[in-house]
C-alpha positions as CSV (number, residue, x, y, z in Angstrom):
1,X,9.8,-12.3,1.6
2,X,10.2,-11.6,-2.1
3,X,11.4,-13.9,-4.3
4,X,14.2,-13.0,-6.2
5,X,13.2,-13.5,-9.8
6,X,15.5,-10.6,-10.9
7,X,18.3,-12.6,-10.5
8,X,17.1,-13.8,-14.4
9,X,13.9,-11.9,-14.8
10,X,15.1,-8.9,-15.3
11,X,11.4,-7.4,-14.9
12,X,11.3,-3.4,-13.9
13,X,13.0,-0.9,-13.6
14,X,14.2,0.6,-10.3
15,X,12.2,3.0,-9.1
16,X,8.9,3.4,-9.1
17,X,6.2,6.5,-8.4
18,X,4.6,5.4,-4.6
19,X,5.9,7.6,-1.5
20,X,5.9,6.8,1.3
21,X,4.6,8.7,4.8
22,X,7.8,9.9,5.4
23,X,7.6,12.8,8.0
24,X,10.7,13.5,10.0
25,X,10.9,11.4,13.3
26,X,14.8,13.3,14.2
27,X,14.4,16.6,16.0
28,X,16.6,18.2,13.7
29,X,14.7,17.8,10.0
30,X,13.3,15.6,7.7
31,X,13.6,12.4,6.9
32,X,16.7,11.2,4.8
33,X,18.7,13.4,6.3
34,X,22.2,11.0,7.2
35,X,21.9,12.9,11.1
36,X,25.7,13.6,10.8
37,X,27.6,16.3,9.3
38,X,31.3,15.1,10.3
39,X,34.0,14.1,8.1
40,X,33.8,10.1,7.9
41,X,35.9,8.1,9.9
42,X,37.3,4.5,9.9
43,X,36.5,2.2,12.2
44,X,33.8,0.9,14.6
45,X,31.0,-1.9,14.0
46,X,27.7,-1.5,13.1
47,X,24.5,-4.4,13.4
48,X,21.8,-4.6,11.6
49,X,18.2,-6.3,11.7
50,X,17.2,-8.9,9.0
51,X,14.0,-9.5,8.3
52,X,14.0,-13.1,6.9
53,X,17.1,-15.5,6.5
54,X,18.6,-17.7,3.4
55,X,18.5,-21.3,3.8
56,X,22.0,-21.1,2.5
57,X,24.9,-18.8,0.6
58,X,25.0,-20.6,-3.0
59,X,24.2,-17.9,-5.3
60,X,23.0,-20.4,-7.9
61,X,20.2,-22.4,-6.6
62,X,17.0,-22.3,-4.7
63,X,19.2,-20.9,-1.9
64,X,18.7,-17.5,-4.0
65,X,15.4,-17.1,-3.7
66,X,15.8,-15.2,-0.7
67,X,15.8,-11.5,-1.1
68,X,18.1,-11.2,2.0
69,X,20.3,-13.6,0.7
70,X,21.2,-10.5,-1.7
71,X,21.0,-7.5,0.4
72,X,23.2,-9.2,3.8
73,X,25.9,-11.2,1.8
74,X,26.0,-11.8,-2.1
75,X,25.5,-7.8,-2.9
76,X,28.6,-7.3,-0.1
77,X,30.8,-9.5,-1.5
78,X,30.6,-10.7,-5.0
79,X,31.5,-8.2,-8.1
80,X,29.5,-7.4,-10.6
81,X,30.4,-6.6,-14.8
82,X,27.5,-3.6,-14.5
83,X,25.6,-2.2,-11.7
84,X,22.2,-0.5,-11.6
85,X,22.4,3.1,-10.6
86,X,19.7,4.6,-8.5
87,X,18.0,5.9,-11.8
88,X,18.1,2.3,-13.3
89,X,20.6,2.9,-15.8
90,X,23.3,0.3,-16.3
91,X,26.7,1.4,-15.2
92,X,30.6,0.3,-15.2
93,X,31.4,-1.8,-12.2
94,X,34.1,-4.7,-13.3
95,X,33.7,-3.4,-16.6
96,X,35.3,0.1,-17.7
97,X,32.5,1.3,-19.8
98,X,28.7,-0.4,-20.4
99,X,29.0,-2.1,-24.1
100,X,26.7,-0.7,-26.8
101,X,26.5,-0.5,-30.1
102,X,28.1,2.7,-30.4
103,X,31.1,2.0,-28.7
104,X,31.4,-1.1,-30.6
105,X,31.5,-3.0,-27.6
106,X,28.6,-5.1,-29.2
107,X,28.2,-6.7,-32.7
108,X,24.9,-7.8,-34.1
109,X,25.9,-10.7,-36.7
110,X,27.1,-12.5,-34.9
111,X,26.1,-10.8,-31.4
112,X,28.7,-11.0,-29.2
113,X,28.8,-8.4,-26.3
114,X,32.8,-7.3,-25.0
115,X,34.0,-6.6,-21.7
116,X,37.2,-4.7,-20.6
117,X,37.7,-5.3,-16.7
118,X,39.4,-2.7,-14.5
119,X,42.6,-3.2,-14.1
120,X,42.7,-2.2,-10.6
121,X,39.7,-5.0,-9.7
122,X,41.3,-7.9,-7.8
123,X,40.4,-10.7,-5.5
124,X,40.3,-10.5,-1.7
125,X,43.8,-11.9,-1.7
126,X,45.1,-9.3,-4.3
127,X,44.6,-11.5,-7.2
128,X,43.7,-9.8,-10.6
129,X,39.7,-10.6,-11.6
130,X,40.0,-11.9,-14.5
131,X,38.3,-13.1,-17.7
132,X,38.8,-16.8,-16.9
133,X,36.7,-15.8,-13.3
134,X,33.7,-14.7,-15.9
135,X,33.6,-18.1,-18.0
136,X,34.2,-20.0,-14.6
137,X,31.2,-18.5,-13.7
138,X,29.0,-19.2,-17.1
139,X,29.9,-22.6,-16.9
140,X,28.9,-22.6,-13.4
141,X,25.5,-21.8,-14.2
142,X,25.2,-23.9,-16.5
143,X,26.4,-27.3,-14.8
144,X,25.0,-26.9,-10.9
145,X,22.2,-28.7,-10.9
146,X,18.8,-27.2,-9.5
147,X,20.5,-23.9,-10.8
148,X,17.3,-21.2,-10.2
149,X,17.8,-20.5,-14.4
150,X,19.5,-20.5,-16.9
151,X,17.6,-18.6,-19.3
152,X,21.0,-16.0,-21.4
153,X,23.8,-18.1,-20.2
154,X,22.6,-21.3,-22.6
155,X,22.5,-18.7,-25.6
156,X,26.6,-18.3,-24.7
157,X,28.4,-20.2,-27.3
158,X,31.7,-19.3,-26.5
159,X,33.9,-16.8,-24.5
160,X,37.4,-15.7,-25.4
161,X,39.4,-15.1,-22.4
162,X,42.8,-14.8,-24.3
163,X,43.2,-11.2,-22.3
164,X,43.0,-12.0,-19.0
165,X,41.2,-8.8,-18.7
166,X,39.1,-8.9,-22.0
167,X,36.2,-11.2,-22.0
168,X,34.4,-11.5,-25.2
169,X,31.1,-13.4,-25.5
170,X,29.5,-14.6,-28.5
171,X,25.9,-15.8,-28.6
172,X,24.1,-18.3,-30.9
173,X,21.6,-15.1,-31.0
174,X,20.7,-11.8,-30.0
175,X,19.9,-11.9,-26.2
176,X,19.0,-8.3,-25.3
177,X,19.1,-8.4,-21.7
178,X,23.3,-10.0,-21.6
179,X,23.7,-7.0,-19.5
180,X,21.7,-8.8,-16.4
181,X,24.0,-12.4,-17.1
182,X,27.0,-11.5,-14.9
183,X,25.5,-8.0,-13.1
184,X,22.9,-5.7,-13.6
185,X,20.1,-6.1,-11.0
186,X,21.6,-9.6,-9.0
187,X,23.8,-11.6,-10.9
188,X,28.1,-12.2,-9.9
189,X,30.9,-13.3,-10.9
190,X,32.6,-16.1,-9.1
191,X,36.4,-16.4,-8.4
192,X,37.7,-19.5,-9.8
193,X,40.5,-20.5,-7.8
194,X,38.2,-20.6,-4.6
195,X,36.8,-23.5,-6.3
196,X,40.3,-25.9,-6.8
197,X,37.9,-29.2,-6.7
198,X,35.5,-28.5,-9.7
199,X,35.8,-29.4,-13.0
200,X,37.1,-26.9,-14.6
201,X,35.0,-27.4,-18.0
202,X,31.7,-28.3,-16.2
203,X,31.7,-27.1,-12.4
204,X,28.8,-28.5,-10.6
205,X,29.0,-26.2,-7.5
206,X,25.6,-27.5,-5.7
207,X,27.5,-28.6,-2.8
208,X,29.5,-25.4,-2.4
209,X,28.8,-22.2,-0.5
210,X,26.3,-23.7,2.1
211,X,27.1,-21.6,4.9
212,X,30.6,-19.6,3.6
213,X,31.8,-18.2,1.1
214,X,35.5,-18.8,0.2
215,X,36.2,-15.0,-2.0
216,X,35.6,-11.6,-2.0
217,X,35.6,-9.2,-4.9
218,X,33.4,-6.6,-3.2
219,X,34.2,-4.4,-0.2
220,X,33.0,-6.6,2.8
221,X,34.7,-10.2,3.6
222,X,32.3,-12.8,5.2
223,X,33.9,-14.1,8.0
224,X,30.9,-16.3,10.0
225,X,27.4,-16.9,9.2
226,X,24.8,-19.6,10.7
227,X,20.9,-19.7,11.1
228,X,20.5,-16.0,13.2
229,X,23.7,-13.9,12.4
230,X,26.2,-13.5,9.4
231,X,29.4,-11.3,9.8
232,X,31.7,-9.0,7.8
233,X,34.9,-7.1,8.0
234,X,36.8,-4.7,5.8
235,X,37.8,-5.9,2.7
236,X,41.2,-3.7,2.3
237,X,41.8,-5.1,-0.7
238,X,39.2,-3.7,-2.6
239,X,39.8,-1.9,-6.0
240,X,36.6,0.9,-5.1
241,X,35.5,2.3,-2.0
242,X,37.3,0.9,1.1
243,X,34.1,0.6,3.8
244,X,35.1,3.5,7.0
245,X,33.4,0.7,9.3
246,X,35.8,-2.3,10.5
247,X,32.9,-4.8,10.7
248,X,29.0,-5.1,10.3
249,X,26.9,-7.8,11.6
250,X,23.2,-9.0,10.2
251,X,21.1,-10.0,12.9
252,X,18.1,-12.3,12.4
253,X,14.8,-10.4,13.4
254,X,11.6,-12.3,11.5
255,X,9.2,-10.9,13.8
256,X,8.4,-7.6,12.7
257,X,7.8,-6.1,16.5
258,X,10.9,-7.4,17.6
259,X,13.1,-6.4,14.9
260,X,11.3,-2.4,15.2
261,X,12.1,-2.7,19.0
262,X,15.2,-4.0,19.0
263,X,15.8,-0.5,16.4
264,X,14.0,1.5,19.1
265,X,16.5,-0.5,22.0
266,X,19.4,0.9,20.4
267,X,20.3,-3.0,19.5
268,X,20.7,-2.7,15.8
269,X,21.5,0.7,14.1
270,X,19.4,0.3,11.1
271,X,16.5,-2.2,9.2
272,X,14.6,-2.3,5.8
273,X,11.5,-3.5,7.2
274,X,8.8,-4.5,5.0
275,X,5.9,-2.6,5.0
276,X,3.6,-3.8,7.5
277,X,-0.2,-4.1,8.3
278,X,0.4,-0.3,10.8
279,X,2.1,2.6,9.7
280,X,5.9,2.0,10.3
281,X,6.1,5.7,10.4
282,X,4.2,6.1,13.0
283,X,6.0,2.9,15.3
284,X,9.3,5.5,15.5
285,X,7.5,8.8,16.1
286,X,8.4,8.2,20.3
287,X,12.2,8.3,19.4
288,X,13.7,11.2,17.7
289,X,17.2,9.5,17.1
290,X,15.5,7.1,14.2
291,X,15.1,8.9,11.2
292,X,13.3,7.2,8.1
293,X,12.6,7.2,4.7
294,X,10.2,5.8,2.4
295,X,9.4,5.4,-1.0
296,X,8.9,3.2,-4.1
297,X,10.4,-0.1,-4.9
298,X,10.9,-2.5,-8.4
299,X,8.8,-5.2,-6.5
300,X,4.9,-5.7,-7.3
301,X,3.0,-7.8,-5.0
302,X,0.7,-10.8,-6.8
303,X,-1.6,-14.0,-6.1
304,X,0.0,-16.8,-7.8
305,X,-1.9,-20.2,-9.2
306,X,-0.3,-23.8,-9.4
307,X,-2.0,-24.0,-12.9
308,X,-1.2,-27.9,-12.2
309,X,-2.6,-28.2,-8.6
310,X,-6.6,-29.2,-9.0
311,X,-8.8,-27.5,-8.8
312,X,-6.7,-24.4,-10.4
313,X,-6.1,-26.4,-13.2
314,X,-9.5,-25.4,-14.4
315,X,-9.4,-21.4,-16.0
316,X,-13.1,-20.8,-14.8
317,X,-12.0,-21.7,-11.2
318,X,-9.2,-19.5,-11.7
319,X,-11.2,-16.9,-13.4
320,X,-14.0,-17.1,-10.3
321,X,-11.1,-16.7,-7.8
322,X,-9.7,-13.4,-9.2
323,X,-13.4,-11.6,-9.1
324,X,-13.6,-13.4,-5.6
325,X,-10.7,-11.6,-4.1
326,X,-11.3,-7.5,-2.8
327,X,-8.3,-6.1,-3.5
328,X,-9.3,-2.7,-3.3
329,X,-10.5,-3.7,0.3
330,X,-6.2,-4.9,0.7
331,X,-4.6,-1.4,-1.0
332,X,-6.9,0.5,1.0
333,X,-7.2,-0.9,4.1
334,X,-3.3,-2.4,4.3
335,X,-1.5,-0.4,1.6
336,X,-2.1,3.2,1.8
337,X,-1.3,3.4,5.2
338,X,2.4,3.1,4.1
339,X,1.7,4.5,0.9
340,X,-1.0,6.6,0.3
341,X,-0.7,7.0,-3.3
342,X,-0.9,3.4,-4.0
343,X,-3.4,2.2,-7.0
344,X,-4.6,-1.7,-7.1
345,X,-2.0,-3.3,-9.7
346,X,-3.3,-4.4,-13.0
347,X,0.0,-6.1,-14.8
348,X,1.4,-9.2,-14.2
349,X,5.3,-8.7,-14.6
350,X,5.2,-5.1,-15.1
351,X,5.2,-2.0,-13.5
352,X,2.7,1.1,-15.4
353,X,5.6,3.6,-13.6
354,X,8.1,2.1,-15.9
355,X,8.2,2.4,-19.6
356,X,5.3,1.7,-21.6
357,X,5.4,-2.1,-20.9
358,X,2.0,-1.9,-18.5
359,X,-0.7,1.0,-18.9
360,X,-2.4,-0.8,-15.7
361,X,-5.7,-1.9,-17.6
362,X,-4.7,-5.4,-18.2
363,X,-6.5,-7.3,-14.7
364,X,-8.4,-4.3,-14.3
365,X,-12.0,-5.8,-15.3
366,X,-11.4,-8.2,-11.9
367,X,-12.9,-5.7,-9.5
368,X,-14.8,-7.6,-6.5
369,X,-18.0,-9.5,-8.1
370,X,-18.9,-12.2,-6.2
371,X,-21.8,-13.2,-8.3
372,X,-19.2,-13.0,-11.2
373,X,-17.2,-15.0,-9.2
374,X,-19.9,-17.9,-9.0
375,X,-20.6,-17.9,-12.2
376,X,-17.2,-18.6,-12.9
377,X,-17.4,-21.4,-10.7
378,X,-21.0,-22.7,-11.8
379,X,-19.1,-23.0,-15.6
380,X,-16.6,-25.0,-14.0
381,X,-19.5,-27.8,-12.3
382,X,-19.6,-26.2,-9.3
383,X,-23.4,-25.7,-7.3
384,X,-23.2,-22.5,-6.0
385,X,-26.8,-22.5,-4.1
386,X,-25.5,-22.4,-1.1
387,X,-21.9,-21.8,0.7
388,X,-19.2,-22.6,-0.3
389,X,-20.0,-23.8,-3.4
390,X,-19.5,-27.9,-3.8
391,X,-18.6,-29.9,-6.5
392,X,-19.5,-34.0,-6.7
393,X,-20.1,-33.3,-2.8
394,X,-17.0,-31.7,-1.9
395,X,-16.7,-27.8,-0.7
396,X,-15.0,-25.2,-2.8
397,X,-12.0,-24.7,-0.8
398,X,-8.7,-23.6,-1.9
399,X,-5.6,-23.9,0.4
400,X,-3.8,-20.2,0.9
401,X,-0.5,-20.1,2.0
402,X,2.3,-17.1,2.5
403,X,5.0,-16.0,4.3
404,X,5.3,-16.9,8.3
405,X,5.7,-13.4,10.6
406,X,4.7,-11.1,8.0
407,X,1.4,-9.4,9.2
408,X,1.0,-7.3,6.1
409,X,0.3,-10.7,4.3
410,X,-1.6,-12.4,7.0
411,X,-3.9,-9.5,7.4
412,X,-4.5,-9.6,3.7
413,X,-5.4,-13.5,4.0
414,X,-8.1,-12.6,6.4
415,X,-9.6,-9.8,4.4
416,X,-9.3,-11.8,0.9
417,X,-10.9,-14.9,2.9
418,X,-13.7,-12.8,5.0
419,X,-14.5,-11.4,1.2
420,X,-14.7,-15.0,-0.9
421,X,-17.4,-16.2,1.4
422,X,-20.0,-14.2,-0.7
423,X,-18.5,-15.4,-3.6
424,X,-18.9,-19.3,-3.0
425,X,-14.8,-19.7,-2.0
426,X,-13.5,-21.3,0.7
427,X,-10.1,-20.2,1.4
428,X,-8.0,-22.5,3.8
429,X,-5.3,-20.1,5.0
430,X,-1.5,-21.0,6.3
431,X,1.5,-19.7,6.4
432,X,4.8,-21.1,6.3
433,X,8.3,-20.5,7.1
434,X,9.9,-18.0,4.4
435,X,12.5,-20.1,3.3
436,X,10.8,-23.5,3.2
437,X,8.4,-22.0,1.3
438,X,10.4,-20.3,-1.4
439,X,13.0,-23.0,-1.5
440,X,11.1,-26.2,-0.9
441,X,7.1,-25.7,-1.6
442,X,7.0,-23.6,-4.5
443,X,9.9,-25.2,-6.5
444,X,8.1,-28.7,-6.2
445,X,4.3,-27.3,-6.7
446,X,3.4,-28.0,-3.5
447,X,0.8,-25.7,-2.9
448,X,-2.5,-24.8,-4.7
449,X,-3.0,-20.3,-4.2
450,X,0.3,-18.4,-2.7
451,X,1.4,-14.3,-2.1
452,X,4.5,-13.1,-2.7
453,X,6.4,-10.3,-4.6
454,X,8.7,-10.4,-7.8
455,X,11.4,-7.9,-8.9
456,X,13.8,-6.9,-11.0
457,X,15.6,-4.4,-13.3
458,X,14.9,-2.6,-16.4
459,X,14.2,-5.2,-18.5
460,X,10.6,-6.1,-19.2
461,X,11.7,-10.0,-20.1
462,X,8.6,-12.4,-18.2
463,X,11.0,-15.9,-19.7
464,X,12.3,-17.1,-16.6
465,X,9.1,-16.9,-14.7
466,X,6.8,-17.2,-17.0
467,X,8.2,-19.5,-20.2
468,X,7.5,-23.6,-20.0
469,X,10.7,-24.3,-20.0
470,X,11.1,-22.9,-16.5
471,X,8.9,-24.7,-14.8
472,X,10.5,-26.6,-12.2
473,X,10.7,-30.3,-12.4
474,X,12.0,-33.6,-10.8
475,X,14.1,-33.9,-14.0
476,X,15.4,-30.4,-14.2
477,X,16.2,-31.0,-10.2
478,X,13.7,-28.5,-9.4
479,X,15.7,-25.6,-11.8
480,X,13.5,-22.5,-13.2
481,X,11.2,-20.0,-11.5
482,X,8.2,-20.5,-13.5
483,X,6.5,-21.4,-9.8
484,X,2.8,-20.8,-11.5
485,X,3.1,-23.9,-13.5
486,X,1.7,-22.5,-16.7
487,X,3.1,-23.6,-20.0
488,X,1.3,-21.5,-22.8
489,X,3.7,-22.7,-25.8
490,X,2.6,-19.2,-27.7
491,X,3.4,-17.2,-25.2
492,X,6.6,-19.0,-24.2
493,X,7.6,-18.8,-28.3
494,X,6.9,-14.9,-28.1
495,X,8.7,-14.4,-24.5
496,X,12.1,-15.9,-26.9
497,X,11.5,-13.7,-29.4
498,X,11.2,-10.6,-27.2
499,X,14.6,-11.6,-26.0
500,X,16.0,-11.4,-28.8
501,X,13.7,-8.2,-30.4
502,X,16.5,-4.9,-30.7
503,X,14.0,-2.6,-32.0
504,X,12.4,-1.4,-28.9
505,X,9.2,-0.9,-30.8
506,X,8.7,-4.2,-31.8
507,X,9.8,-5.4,-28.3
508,X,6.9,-3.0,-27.0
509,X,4.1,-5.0,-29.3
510,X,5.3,-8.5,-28.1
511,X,5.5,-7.2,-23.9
512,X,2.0,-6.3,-24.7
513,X,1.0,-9.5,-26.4
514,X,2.4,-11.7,-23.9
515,X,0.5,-9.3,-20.9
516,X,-2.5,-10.5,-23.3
517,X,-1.6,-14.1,-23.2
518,X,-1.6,-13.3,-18.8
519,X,-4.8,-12.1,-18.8
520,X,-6.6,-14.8,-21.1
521,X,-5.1,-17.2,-19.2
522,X,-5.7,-16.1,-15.8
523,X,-1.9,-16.7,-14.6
524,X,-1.8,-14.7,-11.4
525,X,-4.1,-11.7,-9.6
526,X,-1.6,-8.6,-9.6
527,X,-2.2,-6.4,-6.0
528,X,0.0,-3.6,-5.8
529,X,3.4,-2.3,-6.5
530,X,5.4,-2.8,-2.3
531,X,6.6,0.4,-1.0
532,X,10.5,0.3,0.8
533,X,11.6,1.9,4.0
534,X,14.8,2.5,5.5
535,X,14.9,3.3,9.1
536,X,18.4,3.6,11.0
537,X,19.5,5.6,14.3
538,X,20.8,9.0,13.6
539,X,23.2,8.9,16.6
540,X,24.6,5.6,15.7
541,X,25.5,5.9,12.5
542,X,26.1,8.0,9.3
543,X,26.2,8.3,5.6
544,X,24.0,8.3,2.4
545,X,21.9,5.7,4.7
546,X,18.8,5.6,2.4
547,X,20.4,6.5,-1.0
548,X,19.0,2.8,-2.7
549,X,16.2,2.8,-0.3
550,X,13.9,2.8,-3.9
551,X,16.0,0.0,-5.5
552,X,16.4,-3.6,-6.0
553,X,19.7,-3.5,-4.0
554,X,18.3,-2.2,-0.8
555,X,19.7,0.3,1.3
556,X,22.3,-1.6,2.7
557,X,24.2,-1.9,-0.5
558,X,26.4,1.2,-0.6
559,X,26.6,0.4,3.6
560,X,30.8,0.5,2.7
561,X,30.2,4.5,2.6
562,X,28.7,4.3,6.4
563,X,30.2,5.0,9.1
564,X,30.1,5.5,12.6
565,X,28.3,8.8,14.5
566,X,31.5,10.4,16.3
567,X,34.5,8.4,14.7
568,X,35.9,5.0,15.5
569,X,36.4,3.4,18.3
């Protein structure tokens, strides 16, 4: 699973310069190609295989953290103010035009960012979206407790919704990245009347949306969801493309072999599978009717510290751990199977094929050194003379946990772990359920040394992952996605000031400065930026199937311009 920091993050940009493998499995061409040459038609059902499952459907707390929380029901359902196009540029969605300066859509003294909203965009039921939906929203945001962030929406003073559909926002300062608030990468707007029982001036919505939810402004309607399946139909009252199919279905498939067989079966049409410890390639190269495509993605994989969990509250034990850990042995042995192009990472929250935020140099001194790695340790107090090293009697052993049925990870624990014994480390490896661990272990710290992968849009902001102010506490019920646990007050004072930075060359000093702060630190160990595959059955179904293959949607987000191989039935 990944977590979904670039629901506030607003990290990367979308695409990014890996390929994938991606020789033609159809008997027709290459891969990409939508196997269909027909005029679209409506009607029909299409299922599809989900790789991991939300715990629940609020869109504001630790429910979010799920990837596929996004890509099977909030993307499908929930309108945005801007999209990302596949390029990563911000474009109109509920809005008629992106604001800028130019336009005069934005102000600088004081900032305050306008919105005009379709005039065609309307509610499931054929209500008008509205301005009041987008302060309903803010105010949501900023009242659920154990909200994930809310890192932009406190900088909101105000929002005149006189013009029900005009919505003007004014800030208590500039907050460069108010295009990701209410769209962009993952954010929504909520309908406000599917909410009667909240307050309307401080809606605490942490009890709401647990397995349903009540509105759609998007082209799919969820009808049912539970633990293994979640449903959609039509929505014919949407204001943009009206999906050809009548209904889709997610199916839950965690293990990777069943959800590629049950693809192979003919009993889902299409998955976004992970990429694996084998080349997935190569698993559909027996059926020609499953026709793939690979590429890059915005997501970069990374080892992350509890900076509070002993013994990683110690920099040299951190330090040691990062030169104890091959990853060159992971890219090449696990990576470039599925990518061959791939390059160990050196940023942490940045990708080098974006912008100039990350030349890739910053981690790159933490090659494999395991006598580095023990003299790290030996600074801490550690006697490294024999294996593992021990401390005040007690072995050098660091718990290791990741993501349950994902063999890509496990595979890496085993190589990282057969690799640390030379260095003195000990690693204790587990794995846990996605979910529990994204919405329950890492939220409360409760874990010393986990693997997982961030994401987001264009924006290089780090402050909701990385400022002290987001890291999660009893108090702040568990809100923020700082799940490191480091507080560096310098950095956290330079990751605000980046926020609000408009000159894009100063911005570009402080991104670097703050990477600085990552590496003195010893936050995280970067790996590699994940490569994204789309794989769906060419006599099936039809369409622009693998169009956001590369992005932080998925490929299932434009799945309202698929439709069925043949016509409807």
């Amino acid at each position: 699973m990944r977590i979904r920091a670039a629901r506030t993050v607003r990290i990367v940009a979308v695409l990014g310069a890996l390929t994938l493998i991606a020789a033609a499995c159809s008997s027709d061409g290459g891969s990409g190609d939508d196997g269909d040459s027909g005029t679209p038609t409506k009607g029909g059902s299409a299922v599809f295989g989900a790789e991991q499952w939300p715990q629940c459907l609020n869109p504001i707390t630790s429910c979010a953290f799920a990837s596929w929380y996004s890509y099977t029901i909030q993307q499908q359902v929930m309108p945005r103010l801007v999209s990302l196009d596949t390029s990563g540029n911000y474009i109109p969605d509920l809005a008629t035009e992106v604001p800028s300066l130019e336009n005069g859509m934005i102000t600088e003294d004081p900032f305050t960012v306008t919105f005009n909203l379709d005039p065609e965009a309307n509610w499931e039921d054929g209500t008008p979206i509205t301005s009041e939906d987008i302060e309903f929203t803010w105010l949501a945001q900023l009242n659920t407790p154990g909200a994930i962030s809310t890192v932009g929406y406190q900088d909101i003073e105000s929002m005149d919704t006189s013009d029900p559909k005009t919505v003007v926002m004014e800030f208590s300062k500039v907050y460069v990245d108010w295009a990701e608030l209410f769209g962009g990468g993952l954010q929504f707007v909520l309908k406000k009347a599917a909410f009667p029982d909240a307050d309307a001036d401080k809606p605490d919505l942490s009890q709401e949306m647990q397995d349903e939810v009540p509105f759609s402004g998007g082209p799919w309607i969820l009808d049912s969801w539970d633990k293994s399946e979640a449903t959609l139909s039509r929505n014919d009252a949407f204001w943009g493309q009206v999906p050809y199919l009548d209904q889709v279905s997610f199916v839950r498939r965690q293990n990777q072999s069943t959800e590629i067989n049950s693809l192979k079966s003919g009993e889902v049409d299409a998955i976004f599978p992970q990429p694996s410890n084998v080349s997935l390639i190569d698993q559909f190269a027996d059926t020609p009717a499953i026709l793939t495509a690979g590429g890059g993605s915005p997501f970069w994989e990374a080892i992350h510290f509890n900076h509070e969990a002993p013994p990683l509250d110690d920099q040299d034990v951190r330090e040691g751990i990062m030169y104890a850990l091959n990853r060159d042995a992971v890219n090449s042995t696990l990576v470039k199977i599925n990518a061959p192009e791939s390059e160990v990472l050196n940023c942490y929250g940045w990708l080098p094929t974006v912008g100039e935020w990350c030349d890739n140099t910053d981690f790159a001194e933490f090659t494999y050194d395991p006598e580095a790695a023990k003299a790290a340790f030996e600074r801490a107090g550690y006697d490294c003379s024999s294996t593992p090293c021990e401390k005040d009697g007690e072995p050098l052993t660091i718990e290791y946990v990741t993501t349950a049925g994902n063999d890509r990870r496990e595979d890496t624990q085993a190589l990282l772990k057969e690799g640390a014994v030379a260095a003195g480390l000990d690693l204790d490896i587990k794995t846990e359920d996605p979910t529990f661990l994204f919405s329950n272990l890492l939220p409360k710290g409760e874990f010393q040394m986990t693997e997982f992968a961030f994401g987001g849009s264009p924006s290089p902001s780090v402050t909701s992952i990385s400022a002290c102010d987001q890291i999660p506490t009893e108090e702040n019920d568990f809100s923020g996605q700082n799940n490191d646990f480091w507080c560096n007050e310098d950095a956290s004072k330079l990751m605000a000031q980046s926020d609000e930075e408009l000159d894009p060359n100063k911005r570009l000093e402080q991104i670097h400065a703050i990477g600085d702060f990552t590496v003195e630190d010893r936050v995280g160990l970067p790996m590699y930026v994940l490569p994204q595959l789309t794989a769906w059955r060419s006599d099936k179904i039809a369409g622009p199937i693998d169009e956001y293959n590369e992005t932080i949607y998925s490929s299932f987000f434009n799945m309202n311009e698929w439709y069925l191989v043949g016509g409807g039935s």
